[in-house]
N, CA, C and O atoms as a Maestro MAE file, in Angstrom:
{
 s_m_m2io_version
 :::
 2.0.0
}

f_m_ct {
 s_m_title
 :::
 protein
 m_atom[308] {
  # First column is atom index #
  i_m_mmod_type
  r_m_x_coord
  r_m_y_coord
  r_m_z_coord
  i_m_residue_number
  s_m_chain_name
  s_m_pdb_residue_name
  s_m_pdb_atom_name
  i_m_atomic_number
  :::
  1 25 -3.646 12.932 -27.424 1 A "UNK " " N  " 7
  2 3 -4.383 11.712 -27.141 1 A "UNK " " CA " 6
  3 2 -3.560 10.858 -26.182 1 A "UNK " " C  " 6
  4 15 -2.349 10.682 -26.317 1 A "UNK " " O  " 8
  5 25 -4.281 10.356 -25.235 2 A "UNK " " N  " 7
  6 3 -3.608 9.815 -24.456 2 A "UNK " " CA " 6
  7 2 -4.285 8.202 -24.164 2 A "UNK " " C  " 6
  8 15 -5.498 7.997 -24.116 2 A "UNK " " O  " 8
  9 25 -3.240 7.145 -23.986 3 A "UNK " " N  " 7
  10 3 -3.838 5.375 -24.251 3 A "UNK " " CA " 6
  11 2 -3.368 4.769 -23.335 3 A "UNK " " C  " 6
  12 15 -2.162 4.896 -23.129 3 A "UNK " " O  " 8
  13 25 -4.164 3.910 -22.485 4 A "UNK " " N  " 7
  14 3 -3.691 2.970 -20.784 4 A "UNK " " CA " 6
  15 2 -4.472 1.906 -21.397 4 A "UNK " " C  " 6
  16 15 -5.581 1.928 -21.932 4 A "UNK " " O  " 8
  17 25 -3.501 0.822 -21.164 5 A "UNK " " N  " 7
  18 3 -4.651 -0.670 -20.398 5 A "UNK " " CA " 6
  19 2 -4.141 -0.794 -19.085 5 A "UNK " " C  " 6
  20 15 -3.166 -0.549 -18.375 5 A "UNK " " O  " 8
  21 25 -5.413 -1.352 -19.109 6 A "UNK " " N  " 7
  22 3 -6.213 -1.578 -17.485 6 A "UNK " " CA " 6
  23 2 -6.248 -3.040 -17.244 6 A "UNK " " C  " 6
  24 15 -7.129 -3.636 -17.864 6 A "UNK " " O  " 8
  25 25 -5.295 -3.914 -16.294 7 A "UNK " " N  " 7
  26 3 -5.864 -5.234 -16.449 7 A "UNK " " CA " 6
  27 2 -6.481 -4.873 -15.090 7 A "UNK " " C  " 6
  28 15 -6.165 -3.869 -14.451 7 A "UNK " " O  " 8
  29 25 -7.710 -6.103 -14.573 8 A "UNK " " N  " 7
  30 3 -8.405 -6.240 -13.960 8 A "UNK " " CA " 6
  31 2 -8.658 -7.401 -13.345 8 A "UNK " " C  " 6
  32 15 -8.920 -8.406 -14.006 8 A "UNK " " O  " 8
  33 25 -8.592 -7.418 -11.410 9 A "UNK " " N  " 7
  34 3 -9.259 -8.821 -11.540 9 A "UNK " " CA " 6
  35 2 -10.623 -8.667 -10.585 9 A "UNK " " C  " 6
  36 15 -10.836 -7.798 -9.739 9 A "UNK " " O  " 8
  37 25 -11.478 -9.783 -10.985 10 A "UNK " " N  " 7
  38 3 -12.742 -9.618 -10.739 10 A "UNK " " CA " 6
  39 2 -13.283 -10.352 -9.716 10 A "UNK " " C  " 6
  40 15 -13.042 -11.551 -9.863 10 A "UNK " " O  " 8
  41 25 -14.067 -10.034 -8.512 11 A "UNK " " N  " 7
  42 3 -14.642 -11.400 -7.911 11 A "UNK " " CA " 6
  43 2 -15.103 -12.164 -8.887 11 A "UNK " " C  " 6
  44 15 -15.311 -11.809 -10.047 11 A "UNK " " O  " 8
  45 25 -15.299 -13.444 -8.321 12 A "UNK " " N  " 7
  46 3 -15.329 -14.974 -8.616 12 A "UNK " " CA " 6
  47 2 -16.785 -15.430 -9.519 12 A "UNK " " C  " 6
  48 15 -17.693 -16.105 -9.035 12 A "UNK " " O  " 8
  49 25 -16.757 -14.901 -10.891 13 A "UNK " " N  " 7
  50 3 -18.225 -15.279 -11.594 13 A "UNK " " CA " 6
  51 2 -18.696 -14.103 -11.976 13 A "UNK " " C  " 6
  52 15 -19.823 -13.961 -12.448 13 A "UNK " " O  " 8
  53 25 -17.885 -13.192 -11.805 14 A "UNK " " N  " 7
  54 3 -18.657 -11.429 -12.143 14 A "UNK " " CA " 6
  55 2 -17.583 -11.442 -13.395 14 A "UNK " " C  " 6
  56 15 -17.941 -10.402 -13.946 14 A "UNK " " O  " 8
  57 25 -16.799 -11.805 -13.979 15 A "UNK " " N  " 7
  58 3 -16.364 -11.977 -14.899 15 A "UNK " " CA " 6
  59 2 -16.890 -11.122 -16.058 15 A "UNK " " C  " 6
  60 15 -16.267 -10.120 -16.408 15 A "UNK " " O  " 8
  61 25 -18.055 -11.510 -16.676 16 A "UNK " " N  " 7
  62 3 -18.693 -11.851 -18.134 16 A "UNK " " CA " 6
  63 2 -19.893 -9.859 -17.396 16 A "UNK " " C  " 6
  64 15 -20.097 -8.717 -17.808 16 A "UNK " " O  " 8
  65 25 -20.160 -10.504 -16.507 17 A "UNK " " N  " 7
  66 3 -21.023 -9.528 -15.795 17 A "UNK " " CA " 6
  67 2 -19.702 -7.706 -15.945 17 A "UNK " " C  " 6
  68 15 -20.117 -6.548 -15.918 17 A "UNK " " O  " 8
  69 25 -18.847 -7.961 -16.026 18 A "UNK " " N  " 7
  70 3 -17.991 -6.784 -15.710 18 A "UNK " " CA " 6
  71 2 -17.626 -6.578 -16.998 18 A "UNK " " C  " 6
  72 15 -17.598 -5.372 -17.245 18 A "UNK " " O  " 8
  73 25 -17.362 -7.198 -17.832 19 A "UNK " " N  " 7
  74 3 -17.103 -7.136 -19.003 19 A "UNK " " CA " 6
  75 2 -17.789 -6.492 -19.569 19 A "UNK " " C  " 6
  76 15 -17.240 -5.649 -20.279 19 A "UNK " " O  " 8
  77 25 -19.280 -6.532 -19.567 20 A "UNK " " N  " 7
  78 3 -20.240 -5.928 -20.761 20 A "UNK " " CA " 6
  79 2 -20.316 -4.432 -19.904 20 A "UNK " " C  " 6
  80 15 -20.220 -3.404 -20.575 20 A "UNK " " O  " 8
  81 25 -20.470 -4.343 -18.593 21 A "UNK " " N  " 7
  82 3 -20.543 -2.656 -18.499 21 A "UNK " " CA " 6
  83 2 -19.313 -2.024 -18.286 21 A "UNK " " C  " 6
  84 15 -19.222 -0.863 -17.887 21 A "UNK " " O  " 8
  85 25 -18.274 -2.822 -18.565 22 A "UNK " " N  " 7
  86 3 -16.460 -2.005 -19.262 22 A "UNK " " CA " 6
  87 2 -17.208 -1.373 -20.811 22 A "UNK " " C  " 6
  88 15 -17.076 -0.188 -21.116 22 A "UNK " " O  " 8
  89 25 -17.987 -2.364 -21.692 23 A "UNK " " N  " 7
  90 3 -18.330 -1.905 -22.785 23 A "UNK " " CA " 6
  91 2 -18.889 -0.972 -22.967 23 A "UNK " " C  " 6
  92 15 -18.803 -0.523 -24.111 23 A "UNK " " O  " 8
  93 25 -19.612 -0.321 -22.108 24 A "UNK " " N  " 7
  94 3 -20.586 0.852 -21.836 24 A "UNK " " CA " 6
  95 2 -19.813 2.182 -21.516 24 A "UNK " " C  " 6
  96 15 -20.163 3.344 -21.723 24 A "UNK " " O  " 8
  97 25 -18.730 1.715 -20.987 25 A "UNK " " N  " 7
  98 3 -17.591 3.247 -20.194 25 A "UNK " " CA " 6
  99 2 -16.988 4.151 -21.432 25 A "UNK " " C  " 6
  100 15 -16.233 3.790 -22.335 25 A "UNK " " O  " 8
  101 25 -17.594 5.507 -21.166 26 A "UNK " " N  " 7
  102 3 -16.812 6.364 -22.495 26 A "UNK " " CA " 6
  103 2 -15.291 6.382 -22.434 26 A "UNK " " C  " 6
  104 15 -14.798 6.597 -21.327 26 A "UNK " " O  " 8
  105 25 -14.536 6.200 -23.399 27 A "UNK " " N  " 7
  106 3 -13.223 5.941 -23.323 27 A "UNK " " CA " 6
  107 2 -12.548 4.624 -23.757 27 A "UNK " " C  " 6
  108 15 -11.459 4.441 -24.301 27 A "UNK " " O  " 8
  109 25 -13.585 3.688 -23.330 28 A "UNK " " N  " 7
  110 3 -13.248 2.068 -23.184 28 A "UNK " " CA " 6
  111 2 -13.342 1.869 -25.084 28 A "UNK " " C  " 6
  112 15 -14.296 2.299 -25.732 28 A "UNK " " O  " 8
  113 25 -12.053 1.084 -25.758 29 A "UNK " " N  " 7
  114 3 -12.112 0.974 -27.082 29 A "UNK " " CA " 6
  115 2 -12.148 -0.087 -26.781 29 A "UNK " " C  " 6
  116 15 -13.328 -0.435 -26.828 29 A "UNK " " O  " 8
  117 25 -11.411 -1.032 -26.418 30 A "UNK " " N  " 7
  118 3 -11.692 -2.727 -26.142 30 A "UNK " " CA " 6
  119 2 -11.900 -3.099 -25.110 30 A "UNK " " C  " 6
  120 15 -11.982 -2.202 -24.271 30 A "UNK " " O  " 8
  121 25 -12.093 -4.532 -24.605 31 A "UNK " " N  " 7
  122 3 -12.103 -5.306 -23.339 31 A "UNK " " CA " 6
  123 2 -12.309 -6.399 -23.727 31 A "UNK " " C  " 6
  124 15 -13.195 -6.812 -24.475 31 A "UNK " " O  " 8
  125 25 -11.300 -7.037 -23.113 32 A "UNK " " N  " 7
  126 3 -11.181 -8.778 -23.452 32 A "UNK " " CA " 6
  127 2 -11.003 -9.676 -22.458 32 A "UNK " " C  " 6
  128 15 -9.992 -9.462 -21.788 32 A "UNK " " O  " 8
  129 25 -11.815 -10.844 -22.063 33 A "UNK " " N  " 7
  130 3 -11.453 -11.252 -21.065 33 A "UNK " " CA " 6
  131 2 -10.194 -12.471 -21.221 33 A "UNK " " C  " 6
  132 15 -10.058 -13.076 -22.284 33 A "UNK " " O  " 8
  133 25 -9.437 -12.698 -20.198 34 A "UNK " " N  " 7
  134 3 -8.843 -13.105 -20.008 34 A "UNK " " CA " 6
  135 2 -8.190 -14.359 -19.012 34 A "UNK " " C  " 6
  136 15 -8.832 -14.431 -17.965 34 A "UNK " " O  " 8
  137 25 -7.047 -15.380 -19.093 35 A "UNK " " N  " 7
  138 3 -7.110 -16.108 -17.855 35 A "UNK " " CA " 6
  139 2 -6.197 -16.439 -17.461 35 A "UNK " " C  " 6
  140 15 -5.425 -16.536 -18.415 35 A "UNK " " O  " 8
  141 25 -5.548 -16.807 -16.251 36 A "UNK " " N  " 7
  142 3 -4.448 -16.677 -15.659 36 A "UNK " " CA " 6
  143 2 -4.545 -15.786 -14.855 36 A "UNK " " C  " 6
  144 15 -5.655 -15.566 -14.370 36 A "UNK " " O  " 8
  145 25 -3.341 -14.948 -14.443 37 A "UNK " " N  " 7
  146 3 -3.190 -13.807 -13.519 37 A "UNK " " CA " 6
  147 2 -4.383 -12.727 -13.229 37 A "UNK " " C  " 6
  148 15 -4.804 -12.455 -12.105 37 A "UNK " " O  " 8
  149 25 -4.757 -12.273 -14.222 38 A "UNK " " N  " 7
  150 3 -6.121 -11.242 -14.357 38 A "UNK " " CA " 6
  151 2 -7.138 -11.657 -15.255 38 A "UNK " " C  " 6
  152 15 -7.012 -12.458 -16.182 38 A "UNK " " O  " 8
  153 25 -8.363 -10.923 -14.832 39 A "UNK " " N  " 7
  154 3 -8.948 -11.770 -15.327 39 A "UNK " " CA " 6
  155 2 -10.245 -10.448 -16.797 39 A "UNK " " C  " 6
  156 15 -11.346 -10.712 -17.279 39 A "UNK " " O  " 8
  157 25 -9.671 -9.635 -16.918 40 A "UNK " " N  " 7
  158 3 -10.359 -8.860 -18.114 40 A "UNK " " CA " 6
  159 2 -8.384 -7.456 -18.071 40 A "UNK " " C  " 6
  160 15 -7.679 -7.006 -17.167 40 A "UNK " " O  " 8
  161 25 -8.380 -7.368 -19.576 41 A "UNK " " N  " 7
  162 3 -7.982 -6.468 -19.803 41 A "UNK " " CA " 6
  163 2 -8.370 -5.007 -20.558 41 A "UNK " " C  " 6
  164 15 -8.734 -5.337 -21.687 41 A "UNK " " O  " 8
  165 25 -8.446 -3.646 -20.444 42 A "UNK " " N  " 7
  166 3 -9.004 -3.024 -21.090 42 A "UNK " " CA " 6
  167 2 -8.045 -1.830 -21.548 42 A "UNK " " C  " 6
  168 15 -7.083 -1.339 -20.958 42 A "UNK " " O  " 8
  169 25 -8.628 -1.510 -22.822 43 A "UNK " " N  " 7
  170 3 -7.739 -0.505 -23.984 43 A "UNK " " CA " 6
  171 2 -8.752 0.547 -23.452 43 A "UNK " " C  " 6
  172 15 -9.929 0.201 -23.361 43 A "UNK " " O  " 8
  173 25 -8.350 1.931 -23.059 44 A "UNK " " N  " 7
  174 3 -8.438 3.060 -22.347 44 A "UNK " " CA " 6
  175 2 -7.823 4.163 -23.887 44 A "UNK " " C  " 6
  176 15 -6.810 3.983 -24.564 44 A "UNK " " O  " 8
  177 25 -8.545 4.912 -23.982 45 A "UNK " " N  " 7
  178 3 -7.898 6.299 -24.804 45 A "UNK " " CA " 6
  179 2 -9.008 7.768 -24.589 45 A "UNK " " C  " 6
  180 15 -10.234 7.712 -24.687 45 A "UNK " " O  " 8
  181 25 -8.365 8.770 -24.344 46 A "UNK " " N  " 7
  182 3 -8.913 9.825 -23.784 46 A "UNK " " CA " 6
  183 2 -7.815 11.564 -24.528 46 A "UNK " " C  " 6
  184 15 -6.757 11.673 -25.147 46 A "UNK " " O  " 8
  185 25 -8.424 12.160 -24.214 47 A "UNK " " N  " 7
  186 3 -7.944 13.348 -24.630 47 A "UNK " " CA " 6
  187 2 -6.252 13.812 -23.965 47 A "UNK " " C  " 6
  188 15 -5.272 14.252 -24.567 47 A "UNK " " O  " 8
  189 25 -6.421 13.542 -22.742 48 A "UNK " " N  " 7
  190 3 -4.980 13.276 -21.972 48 A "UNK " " CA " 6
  191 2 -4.693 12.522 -21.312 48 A "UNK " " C  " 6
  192 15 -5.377 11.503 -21.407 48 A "UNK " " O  " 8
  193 25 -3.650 12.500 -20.341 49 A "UNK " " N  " 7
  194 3 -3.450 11.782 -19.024 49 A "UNK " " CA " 6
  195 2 -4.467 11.797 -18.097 49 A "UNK " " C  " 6
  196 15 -4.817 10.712 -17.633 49 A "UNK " " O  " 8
  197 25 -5.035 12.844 -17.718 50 A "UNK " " N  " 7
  198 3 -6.031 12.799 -16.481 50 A "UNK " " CA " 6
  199 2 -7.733 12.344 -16.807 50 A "UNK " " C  " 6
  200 15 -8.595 11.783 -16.131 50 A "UNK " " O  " 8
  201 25 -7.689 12.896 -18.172 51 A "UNK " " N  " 7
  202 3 -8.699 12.247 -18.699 51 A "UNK " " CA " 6
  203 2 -9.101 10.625 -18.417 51 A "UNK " " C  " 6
  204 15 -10.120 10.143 -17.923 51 A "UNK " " O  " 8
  205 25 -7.927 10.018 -18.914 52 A "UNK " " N  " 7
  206 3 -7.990 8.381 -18.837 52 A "UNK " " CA " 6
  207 2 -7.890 7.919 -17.143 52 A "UNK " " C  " 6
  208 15 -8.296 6.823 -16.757 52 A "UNK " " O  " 8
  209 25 -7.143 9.186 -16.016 53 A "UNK " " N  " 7
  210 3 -6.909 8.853 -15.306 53 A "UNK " " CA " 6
  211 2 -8.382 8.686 -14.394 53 A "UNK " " C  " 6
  212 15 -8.729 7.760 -13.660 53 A "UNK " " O  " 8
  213 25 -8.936 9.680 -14.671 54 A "UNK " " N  " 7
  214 3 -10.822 9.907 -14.074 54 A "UNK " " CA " 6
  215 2 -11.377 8.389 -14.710 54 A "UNK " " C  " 6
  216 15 -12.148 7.828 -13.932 54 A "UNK " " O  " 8
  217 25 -11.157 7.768 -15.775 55 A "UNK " " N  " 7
  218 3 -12.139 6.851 -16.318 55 A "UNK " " CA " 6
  219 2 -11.876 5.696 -15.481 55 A "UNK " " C  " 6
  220 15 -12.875 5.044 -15.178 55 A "UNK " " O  " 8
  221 25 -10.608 5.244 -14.982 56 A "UNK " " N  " 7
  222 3 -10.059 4.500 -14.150 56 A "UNK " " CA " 6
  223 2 -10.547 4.941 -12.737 56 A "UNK " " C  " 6
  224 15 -11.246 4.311 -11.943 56 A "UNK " " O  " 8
  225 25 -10.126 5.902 -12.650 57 A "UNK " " N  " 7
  226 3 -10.501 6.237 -10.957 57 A "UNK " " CA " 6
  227 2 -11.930 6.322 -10.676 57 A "UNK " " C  " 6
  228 15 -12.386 5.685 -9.728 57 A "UNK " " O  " 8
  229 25 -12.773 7.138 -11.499 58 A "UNK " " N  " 7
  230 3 -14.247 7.083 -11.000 58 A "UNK " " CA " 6
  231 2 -15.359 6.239 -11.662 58 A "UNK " " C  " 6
  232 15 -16.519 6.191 -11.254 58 A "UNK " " O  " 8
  233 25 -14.733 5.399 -13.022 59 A "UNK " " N  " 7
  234 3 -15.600 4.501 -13.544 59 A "UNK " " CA " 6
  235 2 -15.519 3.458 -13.539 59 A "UNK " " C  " 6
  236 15 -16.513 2.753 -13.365 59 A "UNK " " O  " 8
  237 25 -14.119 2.884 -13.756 60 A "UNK " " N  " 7
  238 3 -13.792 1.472 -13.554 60 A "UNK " " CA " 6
  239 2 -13.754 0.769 -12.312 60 A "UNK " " C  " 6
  240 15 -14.099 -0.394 -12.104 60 A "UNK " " O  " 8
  241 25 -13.241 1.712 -11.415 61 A "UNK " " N  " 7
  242 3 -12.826 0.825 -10.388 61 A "UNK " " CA " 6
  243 2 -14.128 1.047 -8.907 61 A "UNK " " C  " 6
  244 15 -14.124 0.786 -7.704 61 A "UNK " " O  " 8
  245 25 -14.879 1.521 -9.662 62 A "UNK " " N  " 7
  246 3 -16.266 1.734 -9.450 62 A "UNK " " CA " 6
  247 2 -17.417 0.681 -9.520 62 A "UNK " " C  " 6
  248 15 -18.275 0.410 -8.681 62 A "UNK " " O  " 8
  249 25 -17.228 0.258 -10.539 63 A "UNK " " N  " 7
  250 3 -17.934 -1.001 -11.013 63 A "UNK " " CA " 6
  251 2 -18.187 -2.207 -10.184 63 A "UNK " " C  " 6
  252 15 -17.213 -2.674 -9.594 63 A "UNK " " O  " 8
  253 25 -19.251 -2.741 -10.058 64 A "UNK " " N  " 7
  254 3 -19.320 -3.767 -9.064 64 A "UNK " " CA " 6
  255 2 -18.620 -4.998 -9.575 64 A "UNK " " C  " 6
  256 15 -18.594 -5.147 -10.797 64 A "UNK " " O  " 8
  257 25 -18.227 -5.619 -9.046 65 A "UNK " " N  " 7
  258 3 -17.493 -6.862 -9.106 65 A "UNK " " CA " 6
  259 2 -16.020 -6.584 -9.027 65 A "UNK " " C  " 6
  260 15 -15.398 -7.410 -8.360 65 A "UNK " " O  " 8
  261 25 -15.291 -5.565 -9.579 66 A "UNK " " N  " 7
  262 3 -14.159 -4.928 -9.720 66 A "UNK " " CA " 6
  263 2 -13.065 -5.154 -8.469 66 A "UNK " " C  " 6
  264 15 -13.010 -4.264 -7.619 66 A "UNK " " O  " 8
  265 25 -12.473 -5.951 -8.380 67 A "UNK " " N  " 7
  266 3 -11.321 -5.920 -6.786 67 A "UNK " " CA " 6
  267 2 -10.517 -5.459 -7.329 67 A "UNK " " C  " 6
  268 15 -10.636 -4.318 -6.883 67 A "UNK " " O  " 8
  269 25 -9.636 -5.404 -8.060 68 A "UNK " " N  " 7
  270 3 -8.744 -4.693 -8.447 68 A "UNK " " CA " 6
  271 2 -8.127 -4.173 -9.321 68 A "UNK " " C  " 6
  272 15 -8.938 -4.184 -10.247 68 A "UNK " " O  " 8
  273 25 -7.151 -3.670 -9.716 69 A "UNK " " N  " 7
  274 3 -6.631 -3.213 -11.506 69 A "UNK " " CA " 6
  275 2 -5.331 -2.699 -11.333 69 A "UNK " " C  " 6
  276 15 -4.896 -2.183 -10.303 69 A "UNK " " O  " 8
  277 25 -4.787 -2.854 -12.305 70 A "UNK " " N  " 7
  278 3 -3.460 -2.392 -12.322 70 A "UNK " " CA " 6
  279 2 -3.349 -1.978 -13.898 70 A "UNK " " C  " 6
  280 15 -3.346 -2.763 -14.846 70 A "UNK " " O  " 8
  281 25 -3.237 -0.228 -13.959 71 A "UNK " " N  " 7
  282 3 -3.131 0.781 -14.864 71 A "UNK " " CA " 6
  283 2 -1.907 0.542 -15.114 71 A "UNK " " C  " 6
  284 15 -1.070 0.376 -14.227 71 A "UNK " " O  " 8
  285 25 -1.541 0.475 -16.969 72 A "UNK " " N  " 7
  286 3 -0.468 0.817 -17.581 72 A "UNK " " CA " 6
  287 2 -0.449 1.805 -18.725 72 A "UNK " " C  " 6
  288 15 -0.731 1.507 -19.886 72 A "UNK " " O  " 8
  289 25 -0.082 3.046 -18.289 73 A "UNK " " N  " 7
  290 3 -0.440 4.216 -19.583 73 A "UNK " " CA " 6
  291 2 1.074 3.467 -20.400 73 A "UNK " " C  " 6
  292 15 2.078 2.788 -20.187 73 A "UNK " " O  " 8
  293 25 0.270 4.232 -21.491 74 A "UNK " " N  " 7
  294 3 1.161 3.849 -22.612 74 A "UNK " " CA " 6
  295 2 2.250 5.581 -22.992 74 A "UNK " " C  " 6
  296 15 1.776 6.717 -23.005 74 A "UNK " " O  " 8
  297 25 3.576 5.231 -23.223 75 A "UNK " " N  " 7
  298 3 3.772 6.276 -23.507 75 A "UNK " " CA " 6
  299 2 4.612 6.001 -25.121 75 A "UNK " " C  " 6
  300 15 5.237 5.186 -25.799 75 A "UNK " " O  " 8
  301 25 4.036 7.412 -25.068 76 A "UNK " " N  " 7
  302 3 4.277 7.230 -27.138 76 A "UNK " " CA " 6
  303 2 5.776 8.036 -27.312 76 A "UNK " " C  " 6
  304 15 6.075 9.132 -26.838 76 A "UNK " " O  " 8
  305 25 6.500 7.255 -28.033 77 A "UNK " " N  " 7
  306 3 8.111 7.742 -28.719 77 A "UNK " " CA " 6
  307 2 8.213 8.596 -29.602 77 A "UNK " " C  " 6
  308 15 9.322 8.899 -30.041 77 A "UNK " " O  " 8
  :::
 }
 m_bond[307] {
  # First column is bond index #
  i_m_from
  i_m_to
  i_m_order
  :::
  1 1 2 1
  2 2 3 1
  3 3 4 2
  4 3 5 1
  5 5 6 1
  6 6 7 1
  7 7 8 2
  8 7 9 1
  9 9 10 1
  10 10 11 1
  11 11 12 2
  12 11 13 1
  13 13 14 1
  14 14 15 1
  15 15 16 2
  16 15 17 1
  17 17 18 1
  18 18 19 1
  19 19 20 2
  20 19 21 1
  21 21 22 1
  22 22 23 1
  23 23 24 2
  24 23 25 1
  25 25 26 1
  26 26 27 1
  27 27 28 2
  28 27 29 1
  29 29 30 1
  30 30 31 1
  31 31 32 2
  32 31 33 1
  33 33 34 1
  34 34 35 1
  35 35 36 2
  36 35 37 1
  37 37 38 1
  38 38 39 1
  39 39 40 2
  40 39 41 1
  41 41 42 1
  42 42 43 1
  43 43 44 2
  44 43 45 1
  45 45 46 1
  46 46 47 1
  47 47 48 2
  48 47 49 1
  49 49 50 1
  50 50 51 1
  51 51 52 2
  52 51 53 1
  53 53 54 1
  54 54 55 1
  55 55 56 2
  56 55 57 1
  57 57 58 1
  58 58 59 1
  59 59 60 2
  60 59 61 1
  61 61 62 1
  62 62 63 1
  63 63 64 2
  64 63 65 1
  65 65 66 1
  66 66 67 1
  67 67 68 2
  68 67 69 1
  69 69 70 1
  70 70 71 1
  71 71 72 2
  72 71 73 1
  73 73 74 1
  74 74 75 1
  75 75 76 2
  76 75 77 1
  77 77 78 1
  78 78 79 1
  79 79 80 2
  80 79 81 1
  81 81 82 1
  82 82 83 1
  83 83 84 2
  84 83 85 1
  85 85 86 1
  86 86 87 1
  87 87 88 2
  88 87 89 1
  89 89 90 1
  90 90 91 1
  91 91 92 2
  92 91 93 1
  93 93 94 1
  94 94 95 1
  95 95 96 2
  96 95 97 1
  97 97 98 1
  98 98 99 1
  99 99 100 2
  100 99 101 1
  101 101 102 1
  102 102 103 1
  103 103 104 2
  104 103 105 1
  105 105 106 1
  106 106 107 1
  107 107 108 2
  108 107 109 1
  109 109 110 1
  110 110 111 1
  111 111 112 2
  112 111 113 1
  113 113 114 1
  114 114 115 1
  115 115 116 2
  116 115 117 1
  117 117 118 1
  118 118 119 1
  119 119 120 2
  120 119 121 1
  121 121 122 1
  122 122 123 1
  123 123 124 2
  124 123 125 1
  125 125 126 1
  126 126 127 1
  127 127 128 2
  128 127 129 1
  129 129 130 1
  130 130 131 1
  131 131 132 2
  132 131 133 1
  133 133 134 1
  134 134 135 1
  135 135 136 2
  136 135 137 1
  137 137 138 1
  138 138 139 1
  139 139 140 2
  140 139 141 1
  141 141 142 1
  142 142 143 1
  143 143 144 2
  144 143 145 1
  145 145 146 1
  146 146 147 1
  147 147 148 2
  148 147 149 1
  149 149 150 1
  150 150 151 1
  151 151 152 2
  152 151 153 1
  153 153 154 1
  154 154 155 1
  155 155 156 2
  156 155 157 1
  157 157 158 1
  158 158 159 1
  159 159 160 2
  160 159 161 1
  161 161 162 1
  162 162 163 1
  163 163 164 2
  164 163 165 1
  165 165 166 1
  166 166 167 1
  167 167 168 2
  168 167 169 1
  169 169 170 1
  170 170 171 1
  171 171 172 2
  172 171 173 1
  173 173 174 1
  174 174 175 1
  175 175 176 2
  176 175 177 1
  177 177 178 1
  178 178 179 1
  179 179 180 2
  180 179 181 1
  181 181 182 1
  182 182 183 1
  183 183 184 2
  184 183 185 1
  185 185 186 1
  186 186 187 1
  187 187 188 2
  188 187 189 1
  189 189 190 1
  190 190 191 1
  191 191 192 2
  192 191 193 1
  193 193 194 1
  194 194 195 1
  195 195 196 2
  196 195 197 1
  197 197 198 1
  198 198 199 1
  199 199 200 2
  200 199 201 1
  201 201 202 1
  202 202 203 1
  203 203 204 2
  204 203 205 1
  205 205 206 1
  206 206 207 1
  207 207 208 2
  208 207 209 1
  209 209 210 1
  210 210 211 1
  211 211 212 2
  212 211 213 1
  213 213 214 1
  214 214 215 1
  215 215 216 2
  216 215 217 1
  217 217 218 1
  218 218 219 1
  219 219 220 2
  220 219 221 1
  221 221 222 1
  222 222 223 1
  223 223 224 2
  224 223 225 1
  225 225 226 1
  226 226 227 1
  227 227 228 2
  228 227 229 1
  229 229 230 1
  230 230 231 1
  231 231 232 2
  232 231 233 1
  233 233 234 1
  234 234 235 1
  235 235 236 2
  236 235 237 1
  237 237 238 1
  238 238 239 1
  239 239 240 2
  240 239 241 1
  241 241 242 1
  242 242 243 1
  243 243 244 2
  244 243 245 1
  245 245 246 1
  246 246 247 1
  247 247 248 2
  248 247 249 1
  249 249 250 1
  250 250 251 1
  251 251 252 2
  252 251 253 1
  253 253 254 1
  254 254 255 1
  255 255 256 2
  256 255 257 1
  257 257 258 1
  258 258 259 1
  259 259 260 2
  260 259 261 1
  261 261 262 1
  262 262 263 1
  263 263 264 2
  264 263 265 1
  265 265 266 1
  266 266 267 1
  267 267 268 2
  268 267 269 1
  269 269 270 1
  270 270 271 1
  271 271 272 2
  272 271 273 1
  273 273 274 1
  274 274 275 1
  275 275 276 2
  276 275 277 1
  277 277 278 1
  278 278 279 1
  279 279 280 2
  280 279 281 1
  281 281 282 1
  282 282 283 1
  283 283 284 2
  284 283 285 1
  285 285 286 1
  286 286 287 1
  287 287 288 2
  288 287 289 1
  289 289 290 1
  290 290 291 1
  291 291 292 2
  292 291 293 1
  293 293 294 1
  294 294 295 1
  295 295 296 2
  296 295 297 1
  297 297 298 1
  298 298 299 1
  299 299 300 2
  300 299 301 1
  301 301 302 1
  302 302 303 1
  303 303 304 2
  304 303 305 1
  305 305 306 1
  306 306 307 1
  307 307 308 2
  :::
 }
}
């Protein structure tokens, strides 16, 4: 099993709008929005590395409103 958050920042008012179809993405366990620096963070878990890496690359950052993200896999001890 493999686990990334994803923070995200969003054009200006797509916020709430990006949030609910993060909720829809297979993989996606949470999403919370957030304020300051970024503006939604998301809990990512998938079968492996590349798994989570496709959900990021062809779903998330896919999404309309989406400018940018910055992936942090998690690695387990």
């Amino acid at each position: 099993m493999a686990t990334a958050y994803v923070l995200i920042n969003c054009d200006i008012g797509k916020e709430r709008a990006v949030l609910e179809e993060l909720k829809k993405v297979p993989g996606v366990i949470e999403a919370n929005l957030l304020y300051g620096v970024y503006d939604i963070i998301v809990k990512i878990v998938g079968k492996d590395d590349k798994e989570v890496r496709e959900v990021v690359l062809t779903r998330i950052r896919m999404l309309p409103g989406v400018r940018r993200t910055l992936t942090m896999p998690v690695v387990e001890v």
